[in-house]
VOSE-102649 format. One line per field, with one value per residue (C-alpha): x, y, z; residue number from 1. Coordinates in nm, 4 decimals. Each point is the difference from the previous one (the first is absolute). Example, Ala and Ser with C-alpha at 12.3 -4.5 7.8 and 13.67 -1.06 7.14 Angstrom:
BEGIN
X <- 1.2300	0.1370
Y <- -0.4500	0.3440
Z <- 0.7800	-0.0660
num <- 1	2
***
This chain:
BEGIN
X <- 4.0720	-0.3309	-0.1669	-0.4104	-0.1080	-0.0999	0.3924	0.0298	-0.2049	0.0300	-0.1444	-0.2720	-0.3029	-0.2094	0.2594	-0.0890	-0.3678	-0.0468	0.2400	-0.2196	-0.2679	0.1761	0.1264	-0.3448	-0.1421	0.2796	-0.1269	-0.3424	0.0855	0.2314	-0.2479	-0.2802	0.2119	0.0850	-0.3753	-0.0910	0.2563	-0.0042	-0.4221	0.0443	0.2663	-0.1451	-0.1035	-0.1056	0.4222	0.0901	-0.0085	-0.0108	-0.2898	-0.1805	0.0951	-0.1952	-0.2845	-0.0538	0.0289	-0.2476	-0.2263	0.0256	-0.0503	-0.3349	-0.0788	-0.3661	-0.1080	-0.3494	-0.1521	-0.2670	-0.0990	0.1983	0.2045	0.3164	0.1573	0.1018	-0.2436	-0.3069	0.0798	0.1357	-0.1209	0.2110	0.1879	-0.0296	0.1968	0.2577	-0.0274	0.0758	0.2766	0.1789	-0.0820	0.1842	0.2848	-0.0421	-0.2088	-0.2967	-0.1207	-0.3911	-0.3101	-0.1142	0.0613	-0.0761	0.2356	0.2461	0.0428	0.1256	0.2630	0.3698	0.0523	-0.1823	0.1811	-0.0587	-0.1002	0.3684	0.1181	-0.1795	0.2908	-0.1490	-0.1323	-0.1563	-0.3772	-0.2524	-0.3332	-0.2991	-0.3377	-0.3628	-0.1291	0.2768	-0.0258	-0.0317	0.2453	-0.0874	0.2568	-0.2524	0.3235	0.3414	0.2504	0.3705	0.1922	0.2477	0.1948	-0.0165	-0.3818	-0.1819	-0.1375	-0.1312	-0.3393	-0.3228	-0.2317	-0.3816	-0.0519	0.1531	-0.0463	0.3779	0.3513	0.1332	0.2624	-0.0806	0.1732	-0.0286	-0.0802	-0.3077	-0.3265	-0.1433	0.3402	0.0898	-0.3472	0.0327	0.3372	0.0113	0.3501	0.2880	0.1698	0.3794	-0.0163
Y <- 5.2340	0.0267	-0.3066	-0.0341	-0.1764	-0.2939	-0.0169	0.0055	-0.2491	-0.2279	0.0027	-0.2229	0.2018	-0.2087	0.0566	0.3761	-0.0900	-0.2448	0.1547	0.2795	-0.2433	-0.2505	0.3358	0.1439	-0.3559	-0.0336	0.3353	-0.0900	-0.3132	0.2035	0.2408	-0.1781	-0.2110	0.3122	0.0884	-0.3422	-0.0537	0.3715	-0.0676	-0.3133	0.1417	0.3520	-0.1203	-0.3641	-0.1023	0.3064	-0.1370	0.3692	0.1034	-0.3210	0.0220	0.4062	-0.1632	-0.2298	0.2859	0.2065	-0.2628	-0.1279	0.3942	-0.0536	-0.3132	0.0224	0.3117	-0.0697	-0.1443	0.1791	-0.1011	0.2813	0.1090	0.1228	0.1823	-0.1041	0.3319	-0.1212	-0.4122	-0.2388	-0.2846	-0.2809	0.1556	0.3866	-0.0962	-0.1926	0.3011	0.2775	-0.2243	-0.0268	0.3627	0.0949	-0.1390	0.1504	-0.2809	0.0603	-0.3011	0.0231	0.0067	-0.2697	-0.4249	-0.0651	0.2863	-0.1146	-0.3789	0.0902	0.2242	-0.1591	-0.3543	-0.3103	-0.2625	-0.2910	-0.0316	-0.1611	0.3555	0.2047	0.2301	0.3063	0.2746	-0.1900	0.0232	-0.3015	-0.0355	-0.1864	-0.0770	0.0332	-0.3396	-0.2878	-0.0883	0.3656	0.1270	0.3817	0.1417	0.1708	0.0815	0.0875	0.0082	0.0422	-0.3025	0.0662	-0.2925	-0.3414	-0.0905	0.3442	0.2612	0.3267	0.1298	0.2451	-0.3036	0.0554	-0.2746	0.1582	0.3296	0.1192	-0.0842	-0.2791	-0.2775	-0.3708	-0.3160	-0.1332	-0.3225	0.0720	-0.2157	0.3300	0.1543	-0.3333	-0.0753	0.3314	0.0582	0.1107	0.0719	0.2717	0.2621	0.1418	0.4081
Z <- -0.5130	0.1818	0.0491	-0.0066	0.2906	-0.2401	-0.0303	0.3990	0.0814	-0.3624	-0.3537	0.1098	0.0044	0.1841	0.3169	-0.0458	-0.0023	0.2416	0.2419	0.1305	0.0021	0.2567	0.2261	0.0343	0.0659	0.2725	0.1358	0.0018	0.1819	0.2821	0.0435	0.0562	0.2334	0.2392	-0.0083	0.0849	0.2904	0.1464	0.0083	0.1512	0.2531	0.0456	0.3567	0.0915	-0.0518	0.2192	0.3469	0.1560	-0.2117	0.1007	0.3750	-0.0616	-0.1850	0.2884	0.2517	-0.1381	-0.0367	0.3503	0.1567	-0.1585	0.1903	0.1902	-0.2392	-0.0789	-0.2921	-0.2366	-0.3473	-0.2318	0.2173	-0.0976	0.3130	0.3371	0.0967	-0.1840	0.0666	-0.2824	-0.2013	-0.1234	-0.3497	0.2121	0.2673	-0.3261	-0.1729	0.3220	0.0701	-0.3195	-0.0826	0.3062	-0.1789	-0.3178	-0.1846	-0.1596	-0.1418	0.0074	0.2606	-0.0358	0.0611	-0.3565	-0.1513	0.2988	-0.1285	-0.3285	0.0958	0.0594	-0.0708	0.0918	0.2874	0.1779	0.3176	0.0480	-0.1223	0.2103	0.1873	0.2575	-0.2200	-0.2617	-0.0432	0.0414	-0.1124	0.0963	-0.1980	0.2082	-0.0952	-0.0018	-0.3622	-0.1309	-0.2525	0.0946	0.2678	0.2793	0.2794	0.0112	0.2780	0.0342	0.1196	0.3144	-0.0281	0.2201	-0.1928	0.1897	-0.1933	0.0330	-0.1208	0.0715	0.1433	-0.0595	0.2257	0.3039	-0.1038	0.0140	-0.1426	0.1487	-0.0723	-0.0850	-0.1074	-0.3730	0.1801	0.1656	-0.1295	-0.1625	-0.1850	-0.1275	-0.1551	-0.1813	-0.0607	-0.3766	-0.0339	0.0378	-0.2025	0.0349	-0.0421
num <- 1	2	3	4	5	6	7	8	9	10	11	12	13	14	15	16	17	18	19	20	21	22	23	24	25	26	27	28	29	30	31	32	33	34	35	36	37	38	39	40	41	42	43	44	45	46	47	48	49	50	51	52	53	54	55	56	57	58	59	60	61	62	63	64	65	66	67	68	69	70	71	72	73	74	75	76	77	78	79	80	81	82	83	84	85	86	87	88	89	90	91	92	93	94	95	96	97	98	99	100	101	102	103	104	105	106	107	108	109	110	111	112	113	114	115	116	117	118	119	120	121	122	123	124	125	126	127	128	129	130	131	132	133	134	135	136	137	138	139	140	141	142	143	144	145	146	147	148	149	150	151	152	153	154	155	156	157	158	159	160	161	162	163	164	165	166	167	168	169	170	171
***
């Protein structure tokens, strides 16, 4: 006797129904779970890829600062010198500090773990993000300083960071 799969599984119709309904809602679920952890993991969770990060940022160190920059030939600003770096690594998350801040996901400063970006505002009450660096780890950071003209490495601390800090961002 060959049994319908209504037979297989019961003659209640509403397990027929509602069971495709609660496997494709359990695949939803998983798969939007693997794209959220293997985002969040692509490369600030792997310590090697963050150690390379770091590297290529710090060969860098002293290149010279121009507004739109995007090379260490033609000088960096602030989210060129983010974006050469990360691009080096195979990210490609924007040019700029605005498109920059809403990429990955939003820590505290308690968070903040080498690799992660941090942003800063111009005026110390602003809400607009006008410079990103990448943080090394022990409160320093790395950036494409207008002031000095070059990329350099400062401390989270200092009077003018910590006026401005806006916030970070896990890629």
């Amino acid at each position: 006797m060959n049994l319908s799969p209504a037979h297989k599984l019961g003659s209640d119709r509403h397990t027929l129904v509602s069971m495709p309904s609660i496997i494709k809602t359990l695949f939803i679920v998983s798969v939007i779970s693997v794209l959220v952890f293997s985002a969040e993991s692509s490369w600030a969770n792997t310590p090697h890829k963050i150690q390379s990060i770091i590297q290529t940022a710090n060969r860098l160190l002293g290149t010279p600062y121009r507004s739109g920059g995007k090379s260490p030939d033609q000088g960096f600003d602030c989210s060129g010198f983010v974006s050469f770096v990360l691009k080096q690594h195979g990210m490609d998350l924007g040019a700029s500090s605005p498109e920059l801040v809403k990429k990955g996901r939003k820590i505290t400063r308690h968070e903040l773990r080498a690799g992660d970006l941090v942003f800063f505002t111009s005026k110390r009450k602003s809400k607009r993000v006008a410079h990103v660096g990448i943080y090394l780890g022990n409160g320093e950071f790395i950036h494409a300083a207008s002031r000095n003209h070059r990329i350099q490495v400062n401390e989270l601390s200092e009077n003018y960071w910590a006026r401005h800090y806006y916030g970070a961002r896990r890629i």
